[in-house]
C-alpha positions as CSV (number, residue, x, y, z in Angstrom):
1,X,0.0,0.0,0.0
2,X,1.5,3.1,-1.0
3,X,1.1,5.7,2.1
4,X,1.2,9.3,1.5
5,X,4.0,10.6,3.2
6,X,3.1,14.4,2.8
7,X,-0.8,13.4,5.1
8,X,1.4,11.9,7.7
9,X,3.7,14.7,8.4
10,X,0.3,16.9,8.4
11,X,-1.2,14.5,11.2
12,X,1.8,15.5,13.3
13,X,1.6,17.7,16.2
14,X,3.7,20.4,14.5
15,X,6.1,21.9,17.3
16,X,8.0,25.0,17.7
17,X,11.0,24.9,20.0
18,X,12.0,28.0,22.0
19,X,15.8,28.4,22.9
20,X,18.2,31.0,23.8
21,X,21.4,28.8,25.1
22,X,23.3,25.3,23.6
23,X,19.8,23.8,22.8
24,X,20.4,20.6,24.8
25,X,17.4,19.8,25.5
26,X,15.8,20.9,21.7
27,X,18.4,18.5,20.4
28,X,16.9,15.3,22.9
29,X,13.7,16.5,21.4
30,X,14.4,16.4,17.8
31,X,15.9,13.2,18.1
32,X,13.1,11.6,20.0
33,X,11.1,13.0,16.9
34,X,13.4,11.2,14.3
35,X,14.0,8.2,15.5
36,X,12.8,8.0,19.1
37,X,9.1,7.7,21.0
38,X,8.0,10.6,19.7
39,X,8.5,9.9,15.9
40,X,5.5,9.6,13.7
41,X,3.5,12.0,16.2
42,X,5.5,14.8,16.6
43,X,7.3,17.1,14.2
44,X,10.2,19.7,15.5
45,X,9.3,22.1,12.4
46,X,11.0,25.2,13.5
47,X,14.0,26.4,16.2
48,X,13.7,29.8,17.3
49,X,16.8,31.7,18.9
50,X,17.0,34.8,21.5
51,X,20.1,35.0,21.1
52,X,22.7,35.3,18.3
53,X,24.8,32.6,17.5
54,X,24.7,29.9,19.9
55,X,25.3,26.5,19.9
56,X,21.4,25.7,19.6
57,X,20.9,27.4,16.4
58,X,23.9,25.4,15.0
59,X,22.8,21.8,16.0
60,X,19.4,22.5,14.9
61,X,20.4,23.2,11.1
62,X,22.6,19.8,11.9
63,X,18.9,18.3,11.7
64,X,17.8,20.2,9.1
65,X,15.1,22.2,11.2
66,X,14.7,25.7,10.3
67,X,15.8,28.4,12.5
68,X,15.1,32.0,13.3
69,X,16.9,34.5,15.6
70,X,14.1,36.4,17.8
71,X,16.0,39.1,20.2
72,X,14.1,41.0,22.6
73,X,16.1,44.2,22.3
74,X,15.2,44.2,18.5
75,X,12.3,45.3,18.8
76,X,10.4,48.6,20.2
77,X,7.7,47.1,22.6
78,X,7.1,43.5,23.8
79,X,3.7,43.6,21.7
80,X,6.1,43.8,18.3
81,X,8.1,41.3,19.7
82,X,5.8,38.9,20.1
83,X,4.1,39.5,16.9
84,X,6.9,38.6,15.1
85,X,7.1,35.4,17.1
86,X,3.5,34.9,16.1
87,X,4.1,35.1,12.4
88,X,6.4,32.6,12.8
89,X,4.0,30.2,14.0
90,X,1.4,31.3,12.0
91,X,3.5,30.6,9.0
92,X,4.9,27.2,10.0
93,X,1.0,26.1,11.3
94,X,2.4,25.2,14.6
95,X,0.1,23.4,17.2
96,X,2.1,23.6,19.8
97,X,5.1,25.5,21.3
98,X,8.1,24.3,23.8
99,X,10.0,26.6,25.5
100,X,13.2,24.9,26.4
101,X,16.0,26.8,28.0
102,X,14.3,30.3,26.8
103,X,14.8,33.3,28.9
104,X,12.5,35.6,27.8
105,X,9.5,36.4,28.7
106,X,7.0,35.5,26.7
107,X,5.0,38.8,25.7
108,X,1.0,38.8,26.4
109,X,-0.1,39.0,23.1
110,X,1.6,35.3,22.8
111,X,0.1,33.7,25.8
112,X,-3.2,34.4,24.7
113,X,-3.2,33.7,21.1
114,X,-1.6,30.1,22.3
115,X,-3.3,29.6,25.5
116,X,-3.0,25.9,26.3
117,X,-0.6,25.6,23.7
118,X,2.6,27.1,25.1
119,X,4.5,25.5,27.7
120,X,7.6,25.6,29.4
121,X,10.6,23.3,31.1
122,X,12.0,24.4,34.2
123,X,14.6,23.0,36.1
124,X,13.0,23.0,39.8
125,X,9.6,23.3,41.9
126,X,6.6,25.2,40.9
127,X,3.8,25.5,42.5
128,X,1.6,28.0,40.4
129,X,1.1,31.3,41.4
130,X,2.3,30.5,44.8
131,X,5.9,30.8,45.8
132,X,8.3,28.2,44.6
133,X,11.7,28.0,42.8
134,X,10.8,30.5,39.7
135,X,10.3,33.8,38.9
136,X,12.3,36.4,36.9
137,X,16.3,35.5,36.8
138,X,15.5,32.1,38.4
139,X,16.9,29.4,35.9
140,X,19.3,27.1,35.2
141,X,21.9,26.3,37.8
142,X,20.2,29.1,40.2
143,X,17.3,27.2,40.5
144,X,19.0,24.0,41.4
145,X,20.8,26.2,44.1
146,X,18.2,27.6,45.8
147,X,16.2,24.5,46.0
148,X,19.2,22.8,47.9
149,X,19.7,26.1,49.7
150,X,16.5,26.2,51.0
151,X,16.5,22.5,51.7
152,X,19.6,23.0,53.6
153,X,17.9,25.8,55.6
154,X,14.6,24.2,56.4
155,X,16.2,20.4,57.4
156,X,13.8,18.7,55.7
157,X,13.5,14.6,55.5
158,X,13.8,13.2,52.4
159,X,14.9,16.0,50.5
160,X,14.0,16.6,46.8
161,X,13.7,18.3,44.2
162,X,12.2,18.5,40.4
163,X,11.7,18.3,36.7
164,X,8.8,20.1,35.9
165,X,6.7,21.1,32.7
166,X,3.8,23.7,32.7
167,X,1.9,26.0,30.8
168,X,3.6,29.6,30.2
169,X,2.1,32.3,32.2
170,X,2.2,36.2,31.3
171,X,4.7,36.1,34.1
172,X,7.9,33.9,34.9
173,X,6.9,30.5,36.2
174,X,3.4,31.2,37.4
175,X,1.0,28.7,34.6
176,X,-0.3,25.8,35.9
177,X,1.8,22.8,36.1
178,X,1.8,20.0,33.7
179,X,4.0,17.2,34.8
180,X,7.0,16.6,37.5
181,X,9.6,14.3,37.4
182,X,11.1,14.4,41.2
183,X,14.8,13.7,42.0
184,X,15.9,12.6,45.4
185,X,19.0,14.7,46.8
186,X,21.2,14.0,49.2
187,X,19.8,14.3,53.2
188,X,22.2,17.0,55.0
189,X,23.3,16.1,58.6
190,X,22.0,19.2,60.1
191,X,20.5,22.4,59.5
192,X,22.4,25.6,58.3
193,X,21.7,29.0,58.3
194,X,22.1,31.3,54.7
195,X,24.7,33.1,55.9
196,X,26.6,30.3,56.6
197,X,26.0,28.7,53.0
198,X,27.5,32.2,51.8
199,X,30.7,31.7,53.8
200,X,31.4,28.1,52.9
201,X,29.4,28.4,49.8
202,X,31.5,25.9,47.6
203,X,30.3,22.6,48.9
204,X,26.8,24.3,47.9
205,X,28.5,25.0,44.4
206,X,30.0,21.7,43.7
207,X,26.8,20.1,44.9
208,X,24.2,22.3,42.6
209,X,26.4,20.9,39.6
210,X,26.3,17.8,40.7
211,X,22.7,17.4,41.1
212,X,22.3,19.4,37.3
213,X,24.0,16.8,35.8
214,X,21.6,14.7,37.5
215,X,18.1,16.4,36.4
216,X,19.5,17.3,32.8
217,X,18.5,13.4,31.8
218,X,15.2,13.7,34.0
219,X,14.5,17.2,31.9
220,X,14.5,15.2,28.9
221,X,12.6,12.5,29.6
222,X,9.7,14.8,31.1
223,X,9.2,17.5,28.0
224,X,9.2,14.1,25.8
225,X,6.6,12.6,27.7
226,X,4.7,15.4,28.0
227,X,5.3,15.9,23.8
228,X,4.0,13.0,23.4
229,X,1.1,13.1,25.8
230,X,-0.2,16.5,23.6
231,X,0.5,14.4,20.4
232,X,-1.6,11.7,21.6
233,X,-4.1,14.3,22.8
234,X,-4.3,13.7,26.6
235,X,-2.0,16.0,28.2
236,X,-1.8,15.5,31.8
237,X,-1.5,18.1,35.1
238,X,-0.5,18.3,38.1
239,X,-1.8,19.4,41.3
240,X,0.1,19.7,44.3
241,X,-1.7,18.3,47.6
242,X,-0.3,21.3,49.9
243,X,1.6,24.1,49.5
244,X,4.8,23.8,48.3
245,X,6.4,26.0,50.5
246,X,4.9,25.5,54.1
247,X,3.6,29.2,55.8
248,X,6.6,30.7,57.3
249,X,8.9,29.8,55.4
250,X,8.4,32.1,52.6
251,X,11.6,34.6,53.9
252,X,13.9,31.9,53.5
253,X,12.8,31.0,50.1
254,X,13.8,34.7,49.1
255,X,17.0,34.3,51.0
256,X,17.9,31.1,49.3
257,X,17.2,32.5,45.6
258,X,19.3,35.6,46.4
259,X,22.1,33.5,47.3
260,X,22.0,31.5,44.4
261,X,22.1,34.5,42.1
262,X,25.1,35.9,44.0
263,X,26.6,33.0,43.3
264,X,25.7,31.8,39.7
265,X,26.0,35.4,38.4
């Protein structure tokens, strides 16, 4: 039987992958796509950049997927910016957009045109709009280390921490959460205080990269499940049972993210 191959790629759920840094996890993607569980269902059909250059952009046209560069400080207002990111979509006929490793924030005129349809990977716990490891400057190996700051702080049994996919928000980190992928971390002997993390803050250092090394495989496997979930048209969520952040405890949560920016610059 002779299949057209043209109808198939149409009944793919045609993605659009949002970077701005080396595009690791874009390129676990677009091999899961190719040859991997997401193949036949989902279709990596464009790359876009907010940033010049990287190493993202150059392994994408590797796999032949087209590629834009998107910057921010291009463009007047965050309303043009995100128009531009529209006609992208619009012109690829993109059902669904990842955000993986993007920095930005998404403007508002993109969060409603793709509400439900835009969603994002972060490195560490979210709980919504309530406080949790996100927010504006929160990402990559910060969020790592102020989750194990804060655990640090707190002393809490069987310490943790997460993978997590949810939908993008008009602001950093707040959409509701999709799916979490949780990582066990090592239990501490004692409790610490943050300025005693700041003193003898490399232990802290050495241990955030070892636990990123960690999640990074964990990140992967969640945005594909989750991929593949949309593709198959039953994308799960996730509702957290209590806070995560217990009441009075919030102060040391803001504590713990400074210190990570201080010293992740």
């Amino acid at each position: 039987m002779n299949i057209d191959k043209t109808v198939m790629k149409e009944n793919k759920l045609q993605i659009a992958l949002l970077i701005s840094g080396s595009g690791t996890t874009m390129e676990a993607i677009i091999k899961a796509c190719q040859k991997g569980v997401l193949a036949g269902l989902v279709e990596p059909t464009v790359v876009v950049s907010s940033r010049q250059d990287n190493q993202g952009i150059k392994k994408a046209k590797k796999y032949g997927i087209k590629t834009f560069v998107v910057r921010p400080k291009d463009f007047l207002t965050s309303e043009a910016f995100g128009e531009r990111l529209i006609e992208i979509f619009r012109d690829f006929d993109i059902d669904l957009v990842s955000q993986n490793g993007w920095l930005p924030l998404t403007p508002p005129n993109v969060v409603k045109r793709f509400s439900g349809k835009i969603i994002n990977q972060h490195p560490g716990p979210l709980d919504g709009k309530r406080p949790g490891f996100g927010g504006k400057g929160m990402y990559g190996a910060r969020v790592t280390c102020a989750r194990l700051a804060f655990l640090r702080v707190t002393g809490q049994e069987n310490p943790w921490t997460e993978s997590t996919i949810h939908y993008v928000s008009e602001r950093f980190d707040e959409g509701s959460l999709i799916r979490v992928v949780r990582l066990a971390v090592p239990l501490f002997s004692r409790p610490v205080t943050i300025a005693q993390l700041r003193k003898n803050s490399q232990k802290l250092i050495e241990m955030t990269k070892l636990i990123q090394k960690k999640l990074l495989p964990l990140e992967h496997r969640n945005v594909i499940a989750v991929l593949r979930a949309f593709a198959e048209g039953n994308p799960p969520h996730f509702i957290r049972s209590q806070p995560l952040i217990p009441s009075g405890q919030e102060r040391i949560l803001l504590e713990a993210k400074k210190l990570a920016r201080e010293l992740f610059p």
